[in-house]
C-alpha positions as CSV (number, residue, x, y, z in Angstrom):
1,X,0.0,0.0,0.0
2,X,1.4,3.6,-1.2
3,X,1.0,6.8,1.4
4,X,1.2,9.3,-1.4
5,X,0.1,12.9,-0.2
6,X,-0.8,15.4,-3.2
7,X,-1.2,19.0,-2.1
8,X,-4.0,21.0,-3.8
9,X,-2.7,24.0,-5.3
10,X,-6.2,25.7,-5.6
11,X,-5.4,25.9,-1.9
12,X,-2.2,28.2,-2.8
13,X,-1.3,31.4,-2.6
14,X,-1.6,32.8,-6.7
15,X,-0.2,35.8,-5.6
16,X,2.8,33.7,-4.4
17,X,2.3,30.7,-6.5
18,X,6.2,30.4,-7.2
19,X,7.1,30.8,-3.4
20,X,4.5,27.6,-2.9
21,X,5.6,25.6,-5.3
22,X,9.3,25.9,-3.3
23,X,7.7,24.9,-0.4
24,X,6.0,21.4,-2.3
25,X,9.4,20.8,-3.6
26,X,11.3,21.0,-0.4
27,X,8.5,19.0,1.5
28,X,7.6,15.4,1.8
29,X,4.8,15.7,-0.7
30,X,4.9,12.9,-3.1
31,X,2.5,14.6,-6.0
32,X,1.2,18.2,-6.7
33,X,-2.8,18.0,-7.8
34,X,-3.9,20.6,-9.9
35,X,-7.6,21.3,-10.4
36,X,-9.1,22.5,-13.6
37,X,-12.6,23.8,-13.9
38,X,-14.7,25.0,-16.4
39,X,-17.7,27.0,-14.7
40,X,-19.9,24.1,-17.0
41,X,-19.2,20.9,-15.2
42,X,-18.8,22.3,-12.2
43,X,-20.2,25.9,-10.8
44,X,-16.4,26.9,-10.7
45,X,-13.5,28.3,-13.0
46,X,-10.0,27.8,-11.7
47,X,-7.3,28.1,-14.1
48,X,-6.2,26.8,-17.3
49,X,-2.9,26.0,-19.1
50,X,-0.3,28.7,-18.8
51,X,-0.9,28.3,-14.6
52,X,0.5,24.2,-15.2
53,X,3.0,25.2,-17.9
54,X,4.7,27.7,-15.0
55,X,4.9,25.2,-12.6
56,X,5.9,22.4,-14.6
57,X,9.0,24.6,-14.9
58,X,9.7,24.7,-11.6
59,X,9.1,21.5,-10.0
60,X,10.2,17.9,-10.7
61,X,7.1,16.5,-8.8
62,X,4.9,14.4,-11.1
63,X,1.6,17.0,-11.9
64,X,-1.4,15.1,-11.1
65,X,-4.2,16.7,-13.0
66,X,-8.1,16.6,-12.5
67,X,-10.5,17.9,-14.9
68,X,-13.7,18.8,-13.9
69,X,-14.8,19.6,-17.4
70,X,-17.0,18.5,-19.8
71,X,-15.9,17.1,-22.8
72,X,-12.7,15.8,-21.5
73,X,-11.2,14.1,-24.5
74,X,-10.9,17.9,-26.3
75,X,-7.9,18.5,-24.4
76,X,-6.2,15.3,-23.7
77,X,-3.4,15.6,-25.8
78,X,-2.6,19.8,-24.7
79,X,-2.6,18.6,-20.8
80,X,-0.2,16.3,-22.2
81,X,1.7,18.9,-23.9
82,X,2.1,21.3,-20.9
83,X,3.2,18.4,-18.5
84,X,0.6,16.6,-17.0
85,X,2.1,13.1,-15.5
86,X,-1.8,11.8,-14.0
87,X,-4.9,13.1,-16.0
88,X,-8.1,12.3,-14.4
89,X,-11.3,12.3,-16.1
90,X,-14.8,12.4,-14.2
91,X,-17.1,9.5,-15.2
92,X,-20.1,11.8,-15.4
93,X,-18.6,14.1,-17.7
94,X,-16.6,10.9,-20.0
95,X,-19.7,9.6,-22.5
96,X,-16.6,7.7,-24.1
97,X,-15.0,6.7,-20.8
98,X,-12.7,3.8,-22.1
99,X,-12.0,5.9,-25.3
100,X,-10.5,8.4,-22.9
101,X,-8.5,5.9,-21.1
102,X,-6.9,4.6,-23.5
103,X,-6.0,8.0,-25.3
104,X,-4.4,9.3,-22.0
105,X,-2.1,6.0,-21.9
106,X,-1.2,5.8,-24.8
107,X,0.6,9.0,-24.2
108,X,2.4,8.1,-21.7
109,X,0.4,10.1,-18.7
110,X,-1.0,7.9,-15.6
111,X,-5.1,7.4,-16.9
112,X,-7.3,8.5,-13.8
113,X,-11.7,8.2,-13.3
114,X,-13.2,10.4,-11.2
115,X,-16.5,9.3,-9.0
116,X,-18.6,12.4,-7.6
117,X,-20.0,11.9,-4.1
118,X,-23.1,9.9,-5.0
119,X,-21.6,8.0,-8.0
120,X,-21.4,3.9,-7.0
121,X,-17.9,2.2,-7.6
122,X,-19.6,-0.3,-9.3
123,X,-19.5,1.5,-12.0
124,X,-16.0,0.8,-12.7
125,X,-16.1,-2.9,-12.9
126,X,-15.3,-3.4,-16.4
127,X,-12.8,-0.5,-17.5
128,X,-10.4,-1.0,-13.7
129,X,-8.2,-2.8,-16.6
130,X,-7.9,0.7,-18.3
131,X,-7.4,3.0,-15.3
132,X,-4.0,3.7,-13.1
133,X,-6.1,5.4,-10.5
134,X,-9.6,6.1,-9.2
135,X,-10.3,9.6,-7.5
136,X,-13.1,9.3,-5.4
137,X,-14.3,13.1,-4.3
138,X,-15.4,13.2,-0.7
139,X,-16.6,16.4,-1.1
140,X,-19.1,17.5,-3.9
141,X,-16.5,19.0,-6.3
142,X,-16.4,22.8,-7.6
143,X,-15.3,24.4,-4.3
144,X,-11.9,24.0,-1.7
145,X,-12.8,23.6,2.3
146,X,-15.6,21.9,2.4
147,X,-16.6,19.2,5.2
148,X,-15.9,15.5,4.3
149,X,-18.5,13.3,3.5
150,X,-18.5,10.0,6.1
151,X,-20.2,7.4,3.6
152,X,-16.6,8.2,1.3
153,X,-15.2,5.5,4.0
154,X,-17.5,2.6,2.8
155,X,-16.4,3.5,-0.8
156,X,-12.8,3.1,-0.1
157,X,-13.2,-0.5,1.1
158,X,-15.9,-1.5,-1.5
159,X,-13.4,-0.2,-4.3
160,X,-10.2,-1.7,-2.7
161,X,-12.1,-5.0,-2.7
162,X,-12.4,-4.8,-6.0
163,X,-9.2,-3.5,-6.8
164,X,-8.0,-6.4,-5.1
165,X,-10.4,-9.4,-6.8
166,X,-9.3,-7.9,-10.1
167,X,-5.7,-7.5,-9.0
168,X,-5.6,-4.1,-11.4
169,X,-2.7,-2.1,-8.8
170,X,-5.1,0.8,-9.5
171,X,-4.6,3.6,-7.0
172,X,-7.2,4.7,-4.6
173,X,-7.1,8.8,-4.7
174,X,-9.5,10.8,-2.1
175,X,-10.1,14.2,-2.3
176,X,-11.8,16.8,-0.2
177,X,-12.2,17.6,3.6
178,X,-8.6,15.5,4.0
179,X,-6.9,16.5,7.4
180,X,-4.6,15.5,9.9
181,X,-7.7,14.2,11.8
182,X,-8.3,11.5,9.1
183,X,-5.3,10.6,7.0
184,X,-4.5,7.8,9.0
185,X,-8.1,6.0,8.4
186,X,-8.4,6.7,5.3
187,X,-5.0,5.1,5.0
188,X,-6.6,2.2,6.5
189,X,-9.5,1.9,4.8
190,X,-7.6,1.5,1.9
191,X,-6.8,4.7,0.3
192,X,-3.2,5.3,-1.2
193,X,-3.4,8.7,-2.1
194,X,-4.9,12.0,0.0
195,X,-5.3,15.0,-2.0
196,X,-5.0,18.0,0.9
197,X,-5.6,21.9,0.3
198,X,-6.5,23.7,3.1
199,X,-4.9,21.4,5.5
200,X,-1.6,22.3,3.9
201,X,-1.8,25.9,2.8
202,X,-3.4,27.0,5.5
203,X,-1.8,25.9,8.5
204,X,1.4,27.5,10.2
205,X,3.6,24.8,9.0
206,X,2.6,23.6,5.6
207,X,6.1,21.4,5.5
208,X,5.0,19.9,9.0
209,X,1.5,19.1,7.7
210,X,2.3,17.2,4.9
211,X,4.8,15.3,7.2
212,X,1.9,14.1,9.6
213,X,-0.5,13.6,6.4
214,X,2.0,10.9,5.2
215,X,3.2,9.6,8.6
């Protein structure tokens, strides 16, 4: 089982983004998650390609990417082009969910689903073959520091189970209300990766924080 810690950088400091980025670099965190939103998907904008070409420049980190967009499979190949290691694509906004898979594979990025909060992980039964990693949200996405969602726990284990009968070595992702106060069960429960945004970026020692997360 990984302990992989990805800091949300919608949690950053834009004003300071270079500054943050230092921080990520110098820190125990394993992967930087970057979340793009298009104001259609979800009820949010974020930021778009220039924001992940700047930091691709100045980190070594792999750039774990999660579009909450519709219409995914236009942009594949530019997230591709401006760095993107993991691209993650939501199920509810993938009509051509295994197309997209296999398109994000083939060049050579990490192929992530994402599950919103009420989406079953049965879903995923028959295209686990196709997918490095499986994000579940444990918040409803669109919006940082919101309160996690309990029921995310039962998802964990029914998804690791099935990980497991399938023996896929997909990655269990969680993002969304991640603190100190839960890392280590959802660790146990069987995730491999925390995404964490406020709990790094906004506590005294962000360095510290992502320490604990992981330990």
């Amino acid at each position: 089982m990984s302990r992989l810690i990805a800091p949300s950088i919608l949690s950053a400091n834009f004003l300071n983004l270079e500054q943050d980025i230092k921080m990520l670099n110098e820190s125990q965190a394993d992967w930087i998650h970057l979340d793009i939103m298009d104001g259609v998907f979800v009820p949010n904008i974020s930021f778009g390609m220039p924001i992940i070409q700047a930091i691709r420049t100045q980190t070594k980190k792999p750039l774990d990417v999660h579009l909450m967009i519709i219409e995914p499979e236009r942009y594949i190949d530019t997230f591709h082009e401006v760095g993107a290691d993991i691209l993650s694509v939501h199920y509810e906004a993938s009509i051509h969910l295994h197309r997209n898979l296999q398109k994000i594979r083939s060049l050579g990025m990490k192929s992530g689903v994402v599950l919103n909060p009420h989406t079953p992980v049965h879903v995923l039964e028959d295209i686990l073959n196709e997918t490095d990693l499986v994000l579940l949200m444990s918040v409803n996405p669109g919006f940082g520091g919101q309160e996690f969602i309990p029921q995310t726990f039962s998802k964990i284990r029914k998804l690791r189970k099935m990980i497991d009968e399938q023996n896929t070595g997909t990655l269990i992702e969680v993002d969304g209300g991640v603190s100190t106060a839960n890392a280590s069960a959802l660790f146990e429960a069987g995730a491999d990766v925390l995404v964490a945004g406020n709990a790094v970026f906004k506590s005294n020692n962000p360095i510290e924080t992502i320490a604990q997360l992981k330990a």
